[in-house]
ZADO-1210 file (C-alpha; in nm, 4 decimals, padded with zeros to 6 digits):
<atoms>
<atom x="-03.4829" y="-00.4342" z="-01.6573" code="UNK" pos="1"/>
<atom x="-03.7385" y="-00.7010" z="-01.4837" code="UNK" pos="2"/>
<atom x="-04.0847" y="-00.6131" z="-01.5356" code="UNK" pos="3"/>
<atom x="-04.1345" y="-00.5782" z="-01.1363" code="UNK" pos="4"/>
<atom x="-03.8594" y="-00.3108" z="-01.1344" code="UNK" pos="5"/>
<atom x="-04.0092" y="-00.1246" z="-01.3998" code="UNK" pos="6"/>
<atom x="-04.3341" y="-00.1628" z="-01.2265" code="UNK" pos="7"/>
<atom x="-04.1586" y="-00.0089" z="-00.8645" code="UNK" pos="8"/>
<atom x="-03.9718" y="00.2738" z="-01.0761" code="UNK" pos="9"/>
<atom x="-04.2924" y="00.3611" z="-01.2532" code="UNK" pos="10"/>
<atom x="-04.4887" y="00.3326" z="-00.9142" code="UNK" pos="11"/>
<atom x="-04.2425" y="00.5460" z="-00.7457" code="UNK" pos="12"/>
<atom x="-04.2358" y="00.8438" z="-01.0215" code="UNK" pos="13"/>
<atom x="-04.6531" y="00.8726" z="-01.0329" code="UNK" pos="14"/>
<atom x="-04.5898" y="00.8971" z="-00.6364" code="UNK" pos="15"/>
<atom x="-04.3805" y="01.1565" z="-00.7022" code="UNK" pos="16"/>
<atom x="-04.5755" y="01.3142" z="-00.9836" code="UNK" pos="17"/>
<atom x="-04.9018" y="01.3308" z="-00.7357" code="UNK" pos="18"/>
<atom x="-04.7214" y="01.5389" z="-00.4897" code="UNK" pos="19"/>
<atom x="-04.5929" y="01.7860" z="-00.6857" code="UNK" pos="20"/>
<atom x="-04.9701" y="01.8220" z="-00.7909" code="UNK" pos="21"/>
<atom x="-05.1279" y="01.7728" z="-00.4265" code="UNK" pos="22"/>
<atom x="-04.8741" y="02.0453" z="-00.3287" code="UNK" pos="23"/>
<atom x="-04.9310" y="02.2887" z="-00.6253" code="UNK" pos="24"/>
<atom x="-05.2765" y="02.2828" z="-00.5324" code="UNK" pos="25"/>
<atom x="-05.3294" y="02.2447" z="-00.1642" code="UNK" pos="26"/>
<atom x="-05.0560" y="02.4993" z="-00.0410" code="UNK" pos="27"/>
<atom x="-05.1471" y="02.7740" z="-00.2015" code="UNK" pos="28"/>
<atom x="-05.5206" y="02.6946" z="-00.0753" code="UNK" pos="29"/>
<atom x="-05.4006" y="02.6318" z="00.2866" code="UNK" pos="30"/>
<atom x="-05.2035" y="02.9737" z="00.2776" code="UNK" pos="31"/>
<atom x="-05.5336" y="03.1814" z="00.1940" code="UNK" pos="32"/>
<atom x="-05.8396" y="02.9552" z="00.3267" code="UNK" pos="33"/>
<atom x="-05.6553" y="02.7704" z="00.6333" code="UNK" pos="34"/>
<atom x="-05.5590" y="02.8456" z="01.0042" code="UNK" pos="35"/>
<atom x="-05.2158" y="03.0300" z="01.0417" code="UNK" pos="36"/>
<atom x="-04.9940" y="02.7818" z="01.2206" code="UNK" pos="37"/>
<atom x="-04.6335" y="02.7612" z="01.3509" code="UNK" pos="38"/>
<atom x="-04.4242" y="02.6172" z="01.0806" code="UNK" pos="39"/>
<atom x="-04.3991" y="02.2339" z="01.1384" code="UNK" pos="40"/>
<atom x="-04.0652" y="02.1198" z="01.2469" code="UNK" pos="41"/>
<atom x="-03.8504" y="01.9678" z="00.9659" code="UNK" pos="42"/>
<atom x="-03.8736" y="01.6359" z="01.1171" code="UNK" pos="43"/>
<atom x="-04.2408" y="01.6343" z="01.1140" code="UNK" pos="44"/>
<atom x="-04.2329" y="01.7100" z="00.7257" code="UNK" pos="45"/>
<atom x="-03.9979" y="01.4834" z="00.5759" code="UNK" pos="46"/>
<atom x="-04.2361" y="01.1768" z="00.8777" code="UNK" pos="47"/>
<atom x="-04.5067" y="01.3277" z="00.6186" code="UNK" pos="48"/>
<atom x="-04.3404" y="01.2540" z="00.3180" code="UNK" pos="49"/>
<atom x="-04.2243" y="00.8993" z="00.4239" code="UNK" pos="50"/>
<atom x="-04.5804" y="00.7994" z="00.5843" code="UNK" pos="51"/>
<atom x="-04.7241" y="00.9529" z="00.2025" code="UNK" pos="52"/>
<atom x="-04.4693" y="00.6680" z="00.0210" code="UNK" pos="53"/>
<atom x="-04.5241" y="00.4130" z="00.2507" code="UNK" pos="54"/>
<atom x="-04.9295" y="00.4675" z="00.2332" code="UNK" pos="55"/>
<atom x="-04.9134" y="00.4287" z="-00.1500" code="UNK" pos="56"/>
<atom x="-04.7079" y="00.1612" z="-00.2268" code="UNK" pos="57"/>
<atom x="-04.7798" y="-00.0343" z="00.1599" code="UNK" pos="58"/>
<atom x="-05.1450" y="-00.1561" z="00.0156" code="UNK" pos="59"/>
<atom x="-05.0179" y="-00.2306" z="-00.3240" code="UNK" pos="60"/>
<atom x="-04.7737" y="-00.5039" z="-00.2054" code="UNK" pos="61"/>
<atom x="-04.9845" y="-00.6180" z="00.0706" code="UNK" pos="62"/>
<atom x="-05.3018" y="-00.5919" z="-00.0341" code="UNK" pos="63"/>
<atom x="-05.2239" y="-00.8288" z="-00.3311" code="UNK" pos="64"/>
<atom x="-05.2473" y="-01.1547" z="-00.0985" code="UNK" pos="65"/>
<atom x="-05.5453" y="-01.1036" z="00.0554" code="UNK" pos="66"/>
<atom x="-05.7745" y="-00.9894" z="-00.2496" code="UNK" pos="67"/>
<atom x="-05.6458" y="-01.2828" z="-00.4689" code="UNK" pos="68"/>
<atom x="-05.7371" y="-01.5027" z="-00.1504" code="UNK" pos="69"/>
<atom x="-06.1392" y="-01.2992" z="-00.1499" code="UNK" pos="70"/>
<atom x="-06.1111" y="-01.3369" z="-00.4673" code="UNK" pos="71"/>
<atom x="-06.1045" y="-01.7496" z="-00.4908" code="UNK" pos="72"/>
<atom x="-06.3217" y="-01.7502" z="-00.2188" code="UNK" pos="73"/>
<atom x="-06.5648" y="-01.5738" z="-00.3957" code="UNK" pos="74"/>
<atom x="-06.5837" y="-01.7730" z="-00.6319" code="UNK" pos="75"/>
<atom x="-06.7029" y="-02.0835" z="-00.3878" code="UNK" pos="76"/>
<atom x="-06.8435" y="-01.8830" z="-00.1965" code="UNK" pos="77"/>
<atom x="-07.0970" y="-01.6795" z="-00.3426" code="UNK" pos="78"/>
<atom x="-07.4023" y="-01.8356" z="-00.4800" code="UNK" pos="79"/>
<atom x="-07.4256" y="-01.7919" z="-00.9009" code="UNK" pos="80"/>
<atom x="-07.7363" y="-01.6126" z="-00.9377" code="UNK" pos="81"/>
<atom x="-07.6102" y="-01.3688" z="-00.6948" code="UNK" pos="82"/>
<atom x="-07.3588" y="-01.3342" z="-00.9250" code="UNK" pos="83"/>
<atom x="-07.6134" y="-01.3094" z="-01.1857" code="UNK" pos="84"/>
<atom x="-07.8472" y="-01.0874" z="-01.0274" code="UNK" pos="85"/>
<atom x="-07.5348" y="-00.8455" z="-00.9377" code="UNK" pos="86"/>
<atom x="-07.4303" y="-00.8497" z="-01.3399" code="UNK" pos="87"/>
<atom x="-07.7938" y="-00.7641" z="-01.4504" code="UNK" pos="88"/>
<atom x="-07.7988" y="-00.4948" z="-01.3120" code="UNK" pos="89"/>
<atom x="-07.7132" y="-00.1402" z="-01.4743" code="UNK" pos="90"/>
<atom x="-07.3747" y="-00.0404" z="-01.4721" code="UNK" pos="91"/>
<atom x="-07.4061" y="00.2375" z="-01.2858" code="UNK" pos="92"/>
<atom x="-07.6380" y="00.0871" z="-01.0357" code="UNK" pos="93"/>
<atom x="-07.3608" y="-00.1538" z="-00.9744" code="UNK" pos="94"/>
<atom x="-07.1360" y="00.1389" z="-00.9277" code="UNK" pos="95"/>
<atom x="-07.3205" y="00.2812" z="-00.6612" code="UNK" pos="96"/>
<atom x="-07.3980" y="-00.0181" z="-00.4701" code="UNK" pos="97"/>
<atom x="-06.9946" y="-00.0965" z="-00.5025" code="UNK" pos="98"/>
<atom x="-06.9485" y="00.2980" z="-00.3512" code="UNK" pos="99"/>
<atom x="-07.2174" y="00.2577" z="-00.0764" code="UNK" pos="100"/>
<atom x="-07.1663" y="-00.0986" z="00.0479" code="UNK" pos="101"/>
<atom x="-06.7588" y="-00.0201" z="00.0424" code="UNK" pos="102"/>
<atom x="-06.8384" y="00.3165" z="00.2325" code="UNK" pos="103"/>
<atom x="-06.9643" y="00.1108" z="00.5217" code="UNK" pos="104"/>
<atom x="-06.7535" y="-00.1139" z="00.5618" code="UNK" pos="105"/>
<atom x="-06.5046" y="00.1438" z="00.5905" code="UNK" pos="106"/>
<atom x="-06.7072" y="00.3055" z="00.8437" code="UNK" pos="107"/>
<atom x="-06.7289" y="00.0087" z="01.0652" code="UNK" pos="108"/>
<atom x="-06.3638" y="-00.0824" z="01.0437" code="UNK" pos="109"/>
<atom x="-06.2470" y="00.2823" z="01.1410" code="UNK" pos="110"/>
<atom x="-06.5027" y="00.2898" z="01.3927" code="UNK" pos="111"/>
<atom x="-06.3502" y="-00.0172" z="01.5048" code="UNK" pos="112"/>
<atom x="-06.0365" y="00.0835" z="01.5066" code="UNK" pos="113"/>
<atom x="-06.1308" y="00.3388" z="01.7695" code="UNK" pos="114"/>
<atom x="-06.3341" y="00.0850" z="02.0311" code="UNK" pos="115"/>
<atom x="-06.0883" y="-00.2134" z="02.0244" code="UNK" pos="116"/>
<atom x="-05.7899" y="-00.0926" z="02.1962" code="UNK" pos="117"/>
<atom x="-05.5522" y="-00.3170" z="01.9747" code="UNK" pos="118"/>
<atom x="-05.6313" y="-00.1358" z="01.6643" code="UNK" pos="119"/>
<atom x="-05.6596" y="00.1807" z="01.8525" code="UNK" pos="120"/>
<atom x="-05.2759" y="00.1225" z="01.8738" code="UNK" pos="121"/>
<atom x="-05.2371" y="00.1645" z="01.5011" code="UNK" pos="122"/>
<atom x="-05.4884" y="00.3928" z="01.4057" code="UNK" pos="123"/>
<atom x="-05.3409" y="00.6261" z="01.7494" code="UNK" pos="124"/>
<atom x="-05.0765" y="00.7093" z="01.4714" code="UNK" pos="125"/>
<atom x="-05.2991" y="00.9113" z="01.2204" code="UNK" pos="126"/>
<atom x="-05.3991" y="01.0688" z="01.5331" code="UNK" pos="127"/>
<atom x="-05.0422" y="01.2264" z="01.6414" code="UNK" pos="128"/>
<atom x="-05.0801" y="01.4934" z="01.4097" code="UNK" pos="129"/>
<atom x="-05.1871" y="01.7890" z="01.5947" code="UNK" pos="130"/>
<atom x="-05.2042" y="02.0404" z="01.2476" code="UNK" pos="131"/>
<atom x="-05.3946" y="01.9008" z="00.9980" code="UNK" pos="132"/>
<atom x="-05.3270" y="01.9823" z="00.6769" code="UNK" pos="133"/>
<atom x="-05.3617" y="01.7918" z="00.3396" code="UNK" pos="134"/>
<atom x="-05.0556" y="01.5064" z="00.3883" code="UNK" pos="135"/>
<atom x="-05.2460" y="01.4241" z="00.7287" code="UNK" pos="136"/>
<atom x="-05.4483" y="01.2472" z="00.5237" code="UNK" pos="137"/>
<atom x="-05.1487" y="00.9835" z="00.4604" code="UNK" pos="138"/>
<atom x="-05.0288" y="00.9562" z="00.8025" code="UNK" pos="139"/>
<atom x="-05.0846" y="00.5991" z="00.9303" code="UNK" pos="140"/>
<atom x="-04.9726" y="00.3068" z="01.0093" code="UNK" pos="141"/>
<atom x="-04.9578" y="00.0185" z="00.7015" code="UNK" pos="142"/>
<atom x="-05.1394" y="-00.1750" z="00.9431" code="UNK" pos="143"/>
<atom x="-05.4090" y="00.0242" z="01.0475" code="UNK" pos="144"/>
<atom x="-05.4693" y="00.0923" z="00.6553" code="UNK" pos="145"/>
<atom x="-05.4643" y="-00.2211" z="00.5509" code="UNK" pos="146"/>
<atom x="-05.7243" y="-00.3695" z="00.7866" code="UNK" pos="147"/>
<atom x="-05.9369" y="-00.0654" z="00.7403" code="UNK" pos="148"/>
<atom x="-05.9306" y="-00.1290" z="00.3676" code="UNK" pos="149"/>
<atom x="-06.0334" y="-00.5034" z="00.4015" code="UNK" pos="150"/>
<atom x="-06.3570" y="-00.4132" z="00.6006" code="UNK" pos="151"/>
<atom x="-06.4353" y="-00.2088" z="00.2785" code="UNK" pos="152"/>
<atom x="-06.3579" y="-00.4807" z="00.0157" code="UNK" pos="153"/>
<atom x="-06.4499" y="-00.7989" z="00.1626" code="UNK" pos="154"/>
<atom x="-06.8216" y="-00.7346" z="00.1526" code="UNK" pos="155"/>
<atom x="-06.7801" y="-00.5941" z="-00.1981" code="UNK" pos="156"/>
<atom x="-06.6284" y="-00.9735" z="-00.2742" code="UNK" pos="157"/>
<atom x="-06.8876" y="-01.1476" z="-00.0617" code="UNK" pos="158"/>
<atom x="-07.1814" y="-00.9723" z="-00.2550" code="UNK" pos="159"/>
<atom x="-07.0693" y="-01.0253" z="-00.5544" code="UNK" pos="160"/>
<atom x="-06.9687" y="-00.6840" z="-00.6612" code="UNK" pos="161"/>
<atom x="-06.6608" y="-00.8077" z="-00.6961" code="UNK" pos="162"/>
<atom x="-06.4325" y="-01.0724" z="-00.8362" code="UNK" pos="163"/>
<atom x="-06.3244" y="-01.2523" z="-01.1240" code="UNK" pos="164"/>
<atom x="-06.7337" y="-01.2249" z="-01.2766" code="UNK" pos="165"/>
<atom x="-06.7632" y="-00.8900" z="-01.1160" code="UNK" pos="166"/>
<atom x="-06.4345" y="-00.7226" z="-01.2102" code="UNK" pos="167"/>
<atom x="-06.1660" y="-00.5430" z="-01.0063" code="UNK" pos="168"/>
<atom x="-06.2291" y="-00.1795" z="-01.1411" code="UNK" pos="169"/>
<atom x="-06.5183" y="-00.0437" z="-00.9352" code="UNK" pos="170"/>
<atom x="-06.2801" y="-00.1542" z="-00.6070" code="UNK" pos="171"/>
<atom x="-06.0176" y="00.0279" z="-00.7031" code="UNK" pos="172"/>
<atom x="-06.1858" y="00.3390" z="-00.8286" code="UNK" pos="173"/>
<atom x="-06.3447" y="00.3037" z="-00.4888" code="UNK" pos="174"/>
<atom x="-06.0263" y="00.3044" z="-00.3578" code="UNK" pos="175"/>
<atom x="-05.9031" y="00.6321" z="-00.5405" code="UNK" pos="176"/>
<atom x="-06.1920" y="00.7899" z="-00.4558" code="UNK" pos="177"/>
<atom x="-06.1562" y="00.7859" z="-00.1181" code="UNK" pos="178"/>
<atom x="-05.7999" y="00.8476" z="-00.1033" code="UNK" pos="179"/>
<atom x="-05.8624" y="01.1629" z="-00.3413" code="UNK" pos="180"/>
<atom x="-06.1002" y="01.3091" z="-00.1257" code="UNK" pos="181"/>
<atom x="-05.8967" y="01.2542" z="00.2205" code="UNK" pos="182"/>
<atom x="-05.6946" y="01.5016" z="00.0672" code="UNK" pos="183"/>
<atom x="-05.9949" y="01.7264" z="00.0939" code="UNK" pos="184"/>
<atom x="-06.1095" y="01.6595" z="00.4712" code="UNK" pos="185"/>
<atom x="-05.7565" y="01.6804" z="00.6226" code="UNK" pos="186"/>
<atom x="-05.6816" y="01.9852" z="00.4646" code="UNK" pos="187"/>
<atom x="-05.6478" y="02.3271" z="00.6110" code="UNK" pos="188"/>
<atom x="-05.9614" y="02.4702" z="00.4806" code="UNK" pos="189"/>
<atom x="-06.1939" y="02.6599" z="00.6667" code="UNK" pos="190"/>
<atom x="-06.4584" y="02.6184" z="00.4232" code="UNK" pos="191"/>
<atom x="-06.8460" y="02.5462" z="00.5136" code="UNK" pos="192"/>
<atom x="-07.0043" y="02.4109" z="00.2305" code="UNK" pos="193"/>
<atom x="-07.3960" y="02.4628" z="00.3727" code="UNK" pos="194"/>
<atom x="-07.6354" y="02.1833" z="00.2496" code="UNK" pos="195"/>
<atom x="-07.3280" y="01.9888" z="00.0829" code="UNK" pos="196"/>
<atom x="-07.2268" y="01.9208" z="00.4462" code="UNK" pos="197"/>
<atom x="-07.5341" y="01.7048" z="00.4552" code="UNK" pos="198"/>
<atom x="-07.4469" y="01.4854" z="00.1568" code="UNK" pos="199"/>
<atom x="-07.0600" y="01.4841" z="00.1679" code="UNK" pos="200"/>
<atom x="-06.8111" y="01.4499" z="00.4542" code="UNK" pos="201"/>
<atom x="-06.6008" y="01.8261" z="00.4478" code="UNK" pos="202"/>
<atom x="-06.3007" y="01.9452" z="00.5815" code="UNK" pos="203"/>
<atom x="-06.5326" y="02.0465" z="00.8983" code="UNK" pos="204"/>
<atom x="-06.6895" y="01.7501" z="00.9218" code="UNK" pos="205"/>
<atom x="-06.3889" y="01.5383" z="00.9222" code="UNK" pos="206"/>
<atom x="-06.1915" y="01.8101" z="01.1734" code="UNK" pos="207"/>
<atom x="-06.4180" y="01.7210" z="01.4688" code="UNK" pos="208"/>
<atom x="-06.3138" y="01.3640" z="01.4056" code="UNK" pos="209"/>
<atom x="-05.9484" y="01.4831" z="01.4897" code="UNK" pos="210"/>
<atom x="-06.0546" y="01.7226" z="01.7999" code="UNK" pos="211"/>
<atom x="-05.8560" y="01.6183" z="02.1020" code="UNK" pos="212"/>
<atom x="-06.0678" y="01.4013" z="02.3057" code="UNK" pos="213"/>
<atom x="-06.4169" y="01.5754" z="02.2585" code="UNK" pos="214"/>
<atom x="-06.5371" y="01.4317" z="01.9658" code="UNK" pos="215"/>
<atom x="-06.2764" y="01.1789" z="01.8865" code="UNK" pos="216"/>
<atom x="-06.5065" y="00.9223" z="01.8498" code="UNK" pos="217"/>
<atom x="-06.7407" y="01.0739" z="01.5416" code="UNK" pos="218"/>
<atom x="-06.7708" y="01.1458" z="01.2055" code="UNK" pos="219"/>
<atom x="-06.6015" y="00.8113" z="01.1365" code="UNK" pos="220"/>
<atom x="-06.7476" y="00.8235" z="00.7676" code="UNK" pos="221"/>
<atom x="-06.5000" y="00.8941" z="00.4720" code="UNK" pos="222"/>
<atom x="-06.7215" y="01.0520" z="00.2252" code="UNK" pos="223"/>
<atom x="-07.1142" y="00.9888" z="00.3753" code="UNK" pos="224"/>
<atom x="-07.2112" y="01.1593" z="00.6864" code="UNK" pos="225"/>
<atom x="-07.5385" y="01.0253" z="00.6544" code="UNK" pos="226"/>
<atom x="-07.4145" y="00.7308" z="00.8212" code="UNK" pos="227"/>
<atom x="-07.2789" y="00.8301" z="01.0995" code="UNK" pos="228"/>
<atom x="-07.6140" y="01.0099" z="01.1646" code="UNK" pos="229"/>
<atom x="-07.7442" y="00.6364" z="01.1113" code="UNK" pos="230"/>
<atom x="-07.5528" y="00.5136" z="01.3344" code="UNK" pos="231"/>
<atom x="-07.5308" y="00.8181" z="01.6286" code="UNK" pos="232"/>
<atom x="-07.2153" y="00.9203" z="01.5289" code="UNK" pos="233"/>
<atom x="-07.2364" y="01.2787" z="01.3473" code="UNK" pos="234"/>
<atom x="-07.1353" y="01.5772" z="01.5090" code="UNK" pos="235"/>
<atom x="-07.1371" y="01.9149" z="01.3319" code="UNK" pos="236"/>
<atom x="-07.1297" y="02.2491" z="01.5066" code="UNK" pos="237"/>
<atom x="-07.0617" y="02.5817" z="01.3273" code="UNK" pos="238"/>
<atom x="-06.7454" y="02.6397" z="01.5140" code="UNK" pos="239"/>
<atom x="-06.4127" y="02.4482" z="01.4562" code="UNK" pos="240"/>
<atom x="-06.2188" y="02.2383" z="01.7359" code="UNK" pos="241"/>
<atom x="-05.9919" y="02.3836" z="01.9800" code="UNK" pos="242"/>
<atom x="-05.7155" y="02.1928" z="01.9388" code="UNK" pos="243"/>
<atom x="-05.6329" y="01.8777" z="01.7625" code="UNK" pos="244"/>
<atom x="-05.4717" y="01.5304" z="01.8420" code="UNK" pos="245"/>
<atom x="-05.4596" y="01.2383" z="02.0842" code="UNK" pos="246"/>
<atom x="-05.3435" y="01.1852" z="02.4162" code="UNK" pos="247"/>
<atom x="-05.2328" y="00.8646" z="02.3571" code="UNK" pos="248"/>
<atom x="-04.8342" y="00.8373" z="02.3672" code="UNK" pos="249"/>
<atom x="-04.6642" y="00.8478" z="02.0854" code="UNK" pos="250"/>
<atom x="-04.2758" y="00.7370" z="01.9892" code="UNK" pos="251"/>
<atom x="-04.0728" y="01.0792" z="01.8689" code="UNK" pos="252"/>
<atom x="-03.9021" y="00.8760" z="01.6078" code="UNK" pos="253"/>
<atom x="-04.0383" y="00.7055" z="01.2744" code="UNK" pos="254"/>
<atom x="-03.9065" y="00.3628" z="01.3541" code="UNK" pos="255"/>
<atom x="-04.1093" y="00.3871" z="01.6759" code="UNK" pos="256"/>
<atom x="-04.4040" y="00.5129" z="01.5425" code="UNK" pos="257"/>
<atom x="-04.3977" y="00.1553" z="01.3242" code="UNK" pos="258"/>
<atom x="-04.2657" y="-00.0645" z="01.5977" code="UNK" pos="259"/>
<atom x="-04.4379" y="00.0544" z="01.9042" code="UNK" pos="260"/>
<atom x="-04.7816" y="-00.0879" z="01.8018" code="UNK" pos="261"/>
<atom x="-04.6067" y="-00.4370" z="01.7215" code="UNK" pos="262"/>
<atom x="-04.4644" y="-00.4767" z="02.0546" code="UNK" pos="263"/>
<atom x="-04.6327" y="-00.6159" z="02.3313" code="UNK" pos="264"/>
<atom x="-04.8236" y="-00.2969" z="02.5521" code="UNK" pos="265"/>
<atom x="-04.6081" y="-00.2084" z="02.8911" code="UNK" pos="266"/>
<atom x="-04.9801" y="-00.1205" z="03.0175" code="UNK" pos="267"/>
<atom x="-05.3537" y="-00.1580" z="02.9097" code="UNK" pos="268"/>
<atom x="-05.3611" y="00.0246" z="02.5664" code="UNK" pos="269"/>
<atom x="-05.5593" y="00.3107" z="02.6134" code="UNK" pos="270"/>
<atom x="-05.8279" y="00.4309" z="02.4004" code="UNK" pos="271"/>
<atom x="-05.9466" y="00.7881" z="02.2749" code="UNK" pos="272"/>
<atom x="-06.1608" y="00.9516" z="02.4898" code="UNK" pos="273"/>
</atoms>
């Protein structure tokens, strides 16, 4: 079997592996500590299951261009005793400088992806959902993830906290980190975690993010709400939204779902409000 096979088929099977374990530990959680909803169509589900695969494996394929490309330019880029000022630093200094400067770029790309009506396009997708629970967190479009992810890496390659002298493992465990914990603030959880809520985005925090309309347009932060109170952003009232979801159209099927934002817009693309 070619090594690249054996890479897909072992890709493929930890996909699988993680949502038996997301599922074993999340639904039972949901059932006691969430909202009672309708049951979600069938449909719905198995658009879940498909935007889950494609979320996974999407950045691993397409991601690969792109950070060997930061990755060169790094290296002409970035002045050596950056690089040297980055490396003598303590490793775990490093690590948070990797978590905080990544965190903000990620900020200001999804926050971007909300004011520039082109990318609003995309990102309208992880909007459709209008019950959020935990696999809400891997609804969107490979597009919209993909440029979200670069705002978060590319200043980790121009500071020189990463690249070939700064190593590719505090990206990625960036990376996990945050797509660990979306789990967390999609889920159905009607937890308030008191002065936690000021240190690390929650399930509540993140919920307001996906009211309809309201508050669309805060809490962008994945895992620090302190900078969306930097930036006049937060919003965190004791109660929970209304209702959930966008009123931006969206295609019934997957195909259009994926298409739809390719295609030239019949009219002005509208933004959240």
């Amino acid at each position: 079997m070619h090594p690249s096979l054996n890479e897909f088929v072992g890709a493929v099977v930890r996909l699988c592996v993680w949502l038996v374990l997301l599922t074993a530990v999340f639904v039972p959680l949901e059932r006691y500590f969430g909202e009672r909803h309708a049951p979600r169509p069938r449909r719905e589900r198995w658009h879940d299951i498909v935007y889950y695969v494609i979320s996974s494996l999407v950045p691993v394929v397409v991601l690969g261009v792109p950070t060997a490309l930061l990755a060169v330019a790094a290296q002409h880029l970035v002045p050596s005793w950056l690089i040297a000022a980055v490396q003598s630093l303590p490793g775990l200094v490093r690590l948070a400088l990797v978590f905080v400067v990544g965190e903000i770029g990620f900020y200001w790309g999804h926050r971007l992806s909300h004011e520039i009506p082109w990318l609003w396009r995309f990102h309208a997708v992880h909007h459709s959902t209008e019950q959020l629970y935990f696999l809400a967190n891997t609804r969107t479009h490979p597009v919209d993830m993909v440029v979200t992810r670069l705002f978060g890496l590319v200043p980790l390659y121009l500071l020189g906290l990463a690249g070939p002298d700064a190593g590719a493992a505090a990206p990625v465990l960036l990376l996990i980190v945050g797509l660990v914990w979306g789990f967390f603030i999609h889920s159905n959880l009607r937890w308030r975690l008191g002065p936690l809520e000021w240190l690390v985005s929650t399930p509540a925090f993140h919920h307001w993010h996906h009211s309809r309309n309201d508050h669309i347009n805060r809490n962008y932060a994945s895992t620090l709400p302190v900078l969306d109170r930097i930036f006049g952003t937060h919003y965190l009232p004791r109660h929970w939204p209304a209702e959930y979801g966008t009123d931006t159209p969206q295609a019934d099927s997957m195909s259009g779902q994926l298409l739809d934002p390719l295609l030239p817009a019949r009219s002005p693309a509208s933004q959240p409000k």
